[in-house]
VOBA-1610 file (N, C-alpha, C; in pm, whole numbers, padded with zeros to 5 digits, always signed):
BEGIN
Unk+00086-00116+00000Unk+00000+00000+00000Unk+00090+00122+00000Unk+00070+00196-00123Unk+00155+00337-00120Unk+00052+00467-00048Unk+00136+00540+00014Unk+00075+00667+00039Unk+00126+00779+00000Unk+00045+00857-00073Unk+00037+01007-00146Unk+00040+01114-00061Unk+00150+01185-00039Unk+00159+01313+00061Unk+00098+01445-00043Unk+00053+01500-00051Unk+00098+01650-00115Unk+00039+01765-00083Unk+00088+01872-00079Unk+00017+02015+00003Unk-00071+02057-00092Unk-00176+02140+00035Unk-00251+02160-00047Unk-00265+02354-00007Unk-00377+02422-00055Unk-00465+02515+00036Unk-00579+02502+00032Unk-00615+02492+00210Unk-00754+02513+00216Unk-00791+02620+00164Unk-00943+02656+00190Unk-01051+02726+00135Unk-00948+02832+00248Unk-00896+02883+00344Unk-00843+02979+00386Unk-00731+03014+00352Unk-00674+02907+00233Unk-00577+02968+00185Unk-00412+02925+00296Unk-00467+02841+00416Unk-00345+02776+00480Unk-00294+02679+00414Unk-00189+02633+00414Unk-00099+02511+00344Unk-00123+02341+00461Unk-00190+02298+00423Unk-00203+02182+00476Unk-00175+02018+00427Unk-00110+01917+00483Unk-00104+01794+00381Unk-00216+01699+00371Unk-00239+01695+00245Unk-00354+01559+00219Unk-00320+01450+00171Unk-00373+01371+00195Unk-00334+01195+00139Unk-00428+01181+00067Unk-00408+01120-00042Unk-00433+01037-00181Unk-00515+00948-00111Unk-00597+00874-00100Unk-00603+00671-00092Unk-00661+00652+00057Unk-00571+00617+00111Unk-00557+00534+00234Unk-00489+00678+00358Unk-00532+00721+00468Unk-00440+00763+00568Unk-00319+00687+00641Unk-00240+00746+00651Unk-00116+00663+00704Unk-00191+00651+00846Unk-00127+00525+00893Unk-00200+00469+01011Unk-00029+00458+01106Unk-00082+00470+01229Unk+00034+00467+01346Unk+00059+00320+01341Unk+00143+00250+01404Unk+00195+00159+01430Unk+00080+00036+01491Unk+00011+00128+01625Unk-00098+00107+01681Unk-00213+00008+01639Unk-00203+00155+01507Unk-00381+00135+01449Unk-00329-00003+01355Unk-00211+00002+01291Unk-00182-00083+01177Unk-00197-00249+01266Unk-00159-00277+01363Unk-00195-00350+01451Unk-00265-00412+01421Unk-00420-00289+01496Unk-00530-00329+01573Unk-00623-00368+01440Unk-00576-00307+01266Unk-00645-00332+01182Unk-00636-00495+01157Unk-00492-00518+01167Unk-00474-00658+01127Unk-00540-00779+01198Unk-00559-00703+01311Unk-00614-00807+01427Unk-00786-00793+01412Unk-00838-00705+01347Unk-00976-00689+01371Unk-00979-00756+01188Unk-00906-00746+01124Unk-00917-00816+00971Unk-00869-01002+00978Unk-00777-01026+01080Unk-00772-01128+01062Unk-00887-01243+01107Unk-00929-01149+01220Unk-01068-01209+01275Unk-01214-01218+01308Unk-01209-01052+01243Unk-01330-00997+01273Unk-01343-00958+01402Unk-01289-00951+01506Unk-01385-00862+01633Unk-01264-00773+01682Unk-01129-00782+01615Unk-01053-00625+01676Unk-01031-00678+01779Unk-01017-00761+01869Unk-00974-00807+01984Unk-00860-00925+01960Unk-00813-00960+01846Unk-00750-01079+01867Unk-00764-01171+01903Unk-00848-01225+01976Unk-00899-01302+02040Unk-01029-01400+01977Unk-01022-01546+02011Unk-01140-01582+01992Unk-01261-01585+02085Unk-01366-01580+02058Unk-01461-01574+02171Unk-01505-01684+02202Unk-01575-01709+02320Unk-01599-01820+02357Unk-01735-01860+02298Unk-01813-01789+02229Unk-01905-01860+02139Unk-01874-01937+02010Unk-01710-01880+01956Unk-01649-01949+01835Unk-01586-02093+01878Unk-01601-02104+02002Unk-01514-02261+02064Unk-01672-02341+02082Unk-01776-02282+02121Unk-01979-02326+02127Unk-01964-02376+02001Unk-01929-02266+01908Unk-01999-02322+01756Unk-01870-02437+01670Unk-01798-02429+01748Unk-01660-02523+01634Unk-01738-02689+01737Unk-01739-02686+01862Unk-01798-02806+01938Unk-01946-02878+01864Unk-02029-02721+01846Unk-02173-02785+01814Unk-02149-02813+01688Unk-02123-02725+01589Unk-02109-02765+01443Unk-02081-02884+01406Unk-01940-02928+01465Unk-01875-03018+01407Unk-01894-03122+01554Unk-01986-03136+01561Unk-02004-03239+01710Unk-01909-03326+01759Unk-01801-03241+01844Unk-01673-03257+01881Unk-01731-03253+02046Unk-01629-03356+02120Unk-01665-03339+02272Unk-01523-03263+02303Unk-01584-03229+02458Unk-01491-03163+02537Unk-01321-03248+02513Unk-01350-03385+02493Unk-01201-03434+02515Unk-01201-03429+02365Unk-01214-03419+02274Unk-01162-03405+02142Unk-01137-03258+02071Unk-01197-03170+02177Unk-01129-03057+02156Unk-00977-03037+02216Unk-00962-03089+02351Unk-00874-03032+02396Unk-00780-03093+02344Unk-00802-03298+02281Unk-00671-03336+02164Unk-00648-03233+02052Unk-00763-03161+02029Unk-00704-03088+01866Unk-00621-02948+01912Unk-00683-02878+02034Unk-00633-02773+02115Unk-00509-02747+02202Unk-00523-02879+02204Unk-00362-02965+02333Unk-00420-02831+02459Unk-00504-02805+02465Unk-00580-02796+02626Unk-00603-02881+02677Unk-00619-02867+02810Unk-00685-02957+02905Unk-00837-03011+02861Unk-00919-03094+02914Unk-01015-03086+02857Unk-01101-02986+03039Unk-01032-02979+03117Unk-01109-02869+03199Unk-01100-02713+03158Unk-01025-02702+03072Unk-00986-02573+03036Unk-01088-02528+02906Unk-01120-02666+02826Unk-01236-02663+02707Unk-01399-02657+02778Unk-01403-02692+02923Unk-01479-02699+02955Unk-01590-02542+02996Unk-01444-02482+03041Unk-01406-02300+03070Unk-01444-02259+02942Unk-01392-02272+02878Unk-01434-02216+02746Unk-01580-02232+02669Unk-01587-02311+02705Unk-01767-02363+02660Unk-01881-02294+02777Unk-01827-02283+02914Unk-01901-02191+02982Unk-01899-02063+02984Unk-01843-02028+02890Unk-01790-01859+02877Unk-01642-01759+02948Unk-01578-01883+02946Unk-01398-01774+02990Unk-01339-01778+02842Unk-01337-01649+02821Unk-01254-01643+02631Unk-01117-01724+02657Unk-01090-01803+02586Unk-00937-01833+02561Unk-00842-01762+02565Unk-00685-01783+02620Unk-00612-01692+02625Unk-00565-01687+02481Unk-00436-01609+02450Unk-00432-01528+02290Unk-00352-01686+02228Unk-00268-01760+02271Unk-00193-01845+02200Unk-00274-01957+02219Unk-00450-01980+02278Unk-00492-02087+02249Unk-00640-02040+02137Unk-00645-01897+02152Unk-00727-01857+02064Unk-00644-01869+01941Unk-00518-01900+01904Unk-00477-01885+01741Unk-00493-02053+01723Unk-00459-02127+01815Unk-00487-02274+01807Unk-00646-02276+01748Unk-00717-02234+01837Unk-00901-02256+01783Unk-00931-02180+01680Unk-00861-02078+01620Unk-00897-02067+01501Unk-00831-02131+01357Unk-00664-02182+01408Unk-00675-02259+01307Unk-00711-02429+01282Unk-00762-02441+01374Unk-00849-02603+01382Unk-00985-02579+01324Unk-01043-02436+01346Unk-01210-02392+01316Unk-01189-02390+01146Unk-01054-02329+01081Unk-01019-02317+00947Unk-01037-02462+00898Unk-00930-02535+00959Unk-00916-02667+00878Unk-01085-02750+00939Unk-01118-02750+01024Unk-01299-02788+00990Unk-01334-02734+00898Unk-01331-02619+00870Unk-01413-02530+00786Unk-01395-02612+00620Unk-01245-02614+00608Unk-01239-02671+00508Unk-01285-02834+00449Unk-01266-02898+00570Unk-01306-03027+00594Unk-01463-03055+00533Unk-01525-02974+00623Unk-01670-02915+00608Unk-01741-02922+00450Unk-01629-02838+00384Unk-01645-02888+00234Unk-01637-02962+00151Unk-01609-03070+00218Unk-01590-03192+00140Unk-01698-03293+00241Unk-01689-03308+00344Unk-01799-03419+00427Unk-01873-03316+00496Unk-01975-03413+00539Unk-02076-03312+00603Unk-02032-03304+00744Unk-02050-03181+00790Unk-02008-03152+00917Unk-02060-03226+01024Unk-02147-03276+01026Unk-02176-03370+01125Unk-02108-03496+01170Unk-02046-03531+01072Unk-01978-03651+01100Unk-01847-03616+01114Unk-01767-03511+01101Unk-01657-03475+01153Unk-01581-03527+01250Unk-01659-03500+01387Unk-01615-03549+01534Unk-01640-03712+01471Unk-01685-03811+01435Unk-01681-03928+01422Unk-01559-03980+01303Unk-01572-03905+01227Unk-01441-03905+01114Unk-01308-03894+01164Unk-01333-03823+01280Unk-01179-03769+01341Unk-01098-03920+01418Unk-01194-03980+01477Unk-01169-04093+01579Unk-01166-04229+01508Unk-01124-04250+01343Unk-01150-04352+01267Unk-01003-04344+01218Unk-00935-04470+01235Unk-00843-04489+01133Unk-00856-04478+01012Unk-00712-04426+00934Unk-00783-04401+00830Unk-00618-04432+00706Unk-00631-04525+00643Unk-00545-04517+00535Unk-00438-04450+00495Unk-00534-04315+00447Unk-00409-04243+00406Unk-00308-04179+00522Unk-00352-04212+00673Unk-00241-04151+00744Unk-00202-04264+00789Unk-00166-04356+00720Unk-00065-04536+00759Unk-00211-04566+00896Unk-00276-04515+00872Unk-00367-04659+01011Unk-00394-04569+01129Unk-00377-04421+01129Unk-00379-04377+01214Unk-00515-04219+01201Unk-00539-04235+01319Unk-00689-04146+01309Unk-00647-03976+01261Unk-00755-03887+01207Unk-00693-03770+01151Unk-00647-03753+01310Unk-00739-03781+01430Unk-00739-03677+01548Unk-00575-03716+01611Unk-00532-03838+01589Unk-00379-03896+01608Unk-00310-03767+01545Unk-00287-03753+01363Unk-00246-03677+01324Unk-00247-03546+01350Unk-00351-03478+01427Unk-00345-03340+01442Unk-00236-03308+01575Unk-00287-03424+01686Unk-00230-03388+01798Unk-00071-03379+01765Unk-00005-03510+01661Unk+00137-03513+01649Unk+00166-03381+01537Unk+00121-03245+01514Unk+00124-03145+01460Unk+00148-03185+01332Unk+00097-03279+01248Unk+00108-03294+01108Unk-00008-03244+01034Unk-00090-03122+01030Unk-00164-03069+01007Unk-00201-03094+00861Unk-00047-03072+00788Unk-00032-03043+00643Unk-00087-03138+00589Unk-00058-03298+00652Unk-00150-03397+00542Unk-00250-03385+00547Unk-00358-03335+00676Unk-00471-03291+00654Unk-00490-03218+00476Unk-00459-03111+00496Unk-00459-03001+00461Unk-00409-03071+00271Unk-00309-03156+00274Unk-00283-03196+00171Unk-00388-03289+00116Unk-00436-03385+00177Unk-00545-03458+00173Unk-00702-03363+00113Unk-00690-03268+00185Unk-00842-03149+00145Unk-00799-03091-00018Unk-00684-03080-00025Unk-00628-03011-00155Unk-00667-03144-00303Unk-00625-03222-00237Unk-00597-03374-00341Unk-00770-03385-00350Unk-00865-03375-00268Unk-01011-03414-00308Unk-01089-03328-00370Unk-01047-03203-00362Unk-01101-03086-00386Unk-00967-03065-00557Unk-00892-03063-00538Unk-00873-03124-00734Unk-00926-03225-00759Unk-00963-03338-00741Unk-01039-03474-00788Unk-00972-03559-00770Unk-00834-03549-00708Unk-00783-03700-00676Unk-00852-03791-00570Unk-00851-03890-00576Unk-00901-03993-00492Unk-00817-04040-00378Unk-00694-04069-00409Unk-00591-04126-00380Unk-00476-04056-00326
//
């Protein structure tokens, strides 16, 4: 993003600078934009209704959140009663809510939480929910790519 300085005169004839486009933003604001764009609520944070709806959606229990979360499952429990997540387990729940999301598009979300707890082939015999906890996300993620071009296999 470029920004355009150039003087101007107001209607009084003072010399003042205007920007082209976009206002240059402080350090601050450039921040607080990224954080309210990456997530929508400007807080950084996930809320504890986005940990309600990733559980109900994808009918995940308390202990299969906290395998995908590597929380406690008393700490998922907090969270489902309304204590927001702290900031490094809110980036965890949103990128597990992503890769559902994507999941989502290919099987129906309901069977998710049951899909998760099934061995499964393409990860040698081992369940996706095995794979997430040992941080191999990507074959997920490679797996969603390969069905969504049309491979099978």
């Amino acid at each position: 993003m470029q920004y355009c300085a150039m003087k101007v005169r107001g209607k009084t004839g003072a010399r003042k600078t205007a920007t082209r486009g976009f206002l240059k933003k402080s350090g601050r604001a450039k921040m607080a934009a990224a954080r309210t764009s990456a997530n929508g609520t400007g807080l950084g944070r996930t809320s504890d209704s986005d940990v309600r709806r990733l559980s109900r959606t994808y009918h995940l229990s308390n202990e299969a959140l906290s395998r995908v979360t590597g929380a406690s499952p008393r700490t998922v429990s907090y969270w489902n009663s309304g204590t927001p997540p702290q900031r490094s387990s809110a980036q965890k729940i949103r990128e597990v809510t992503r890769l559902f999301d994507a999941l989502a598009d290919i099987i129906n979300a309901k069977v998710i939480g049951q899909w998760l707890q099934r061995p499964n082939q393409q990860f040698d015999g081992s369940t996706p929910l095995q794979v997430i906890e040992r941080g191999e996300t990507d074959r997920l993620w490679r797996m969603i790519w390969q069905l969504r071009e049309g491979h099978s296999g």
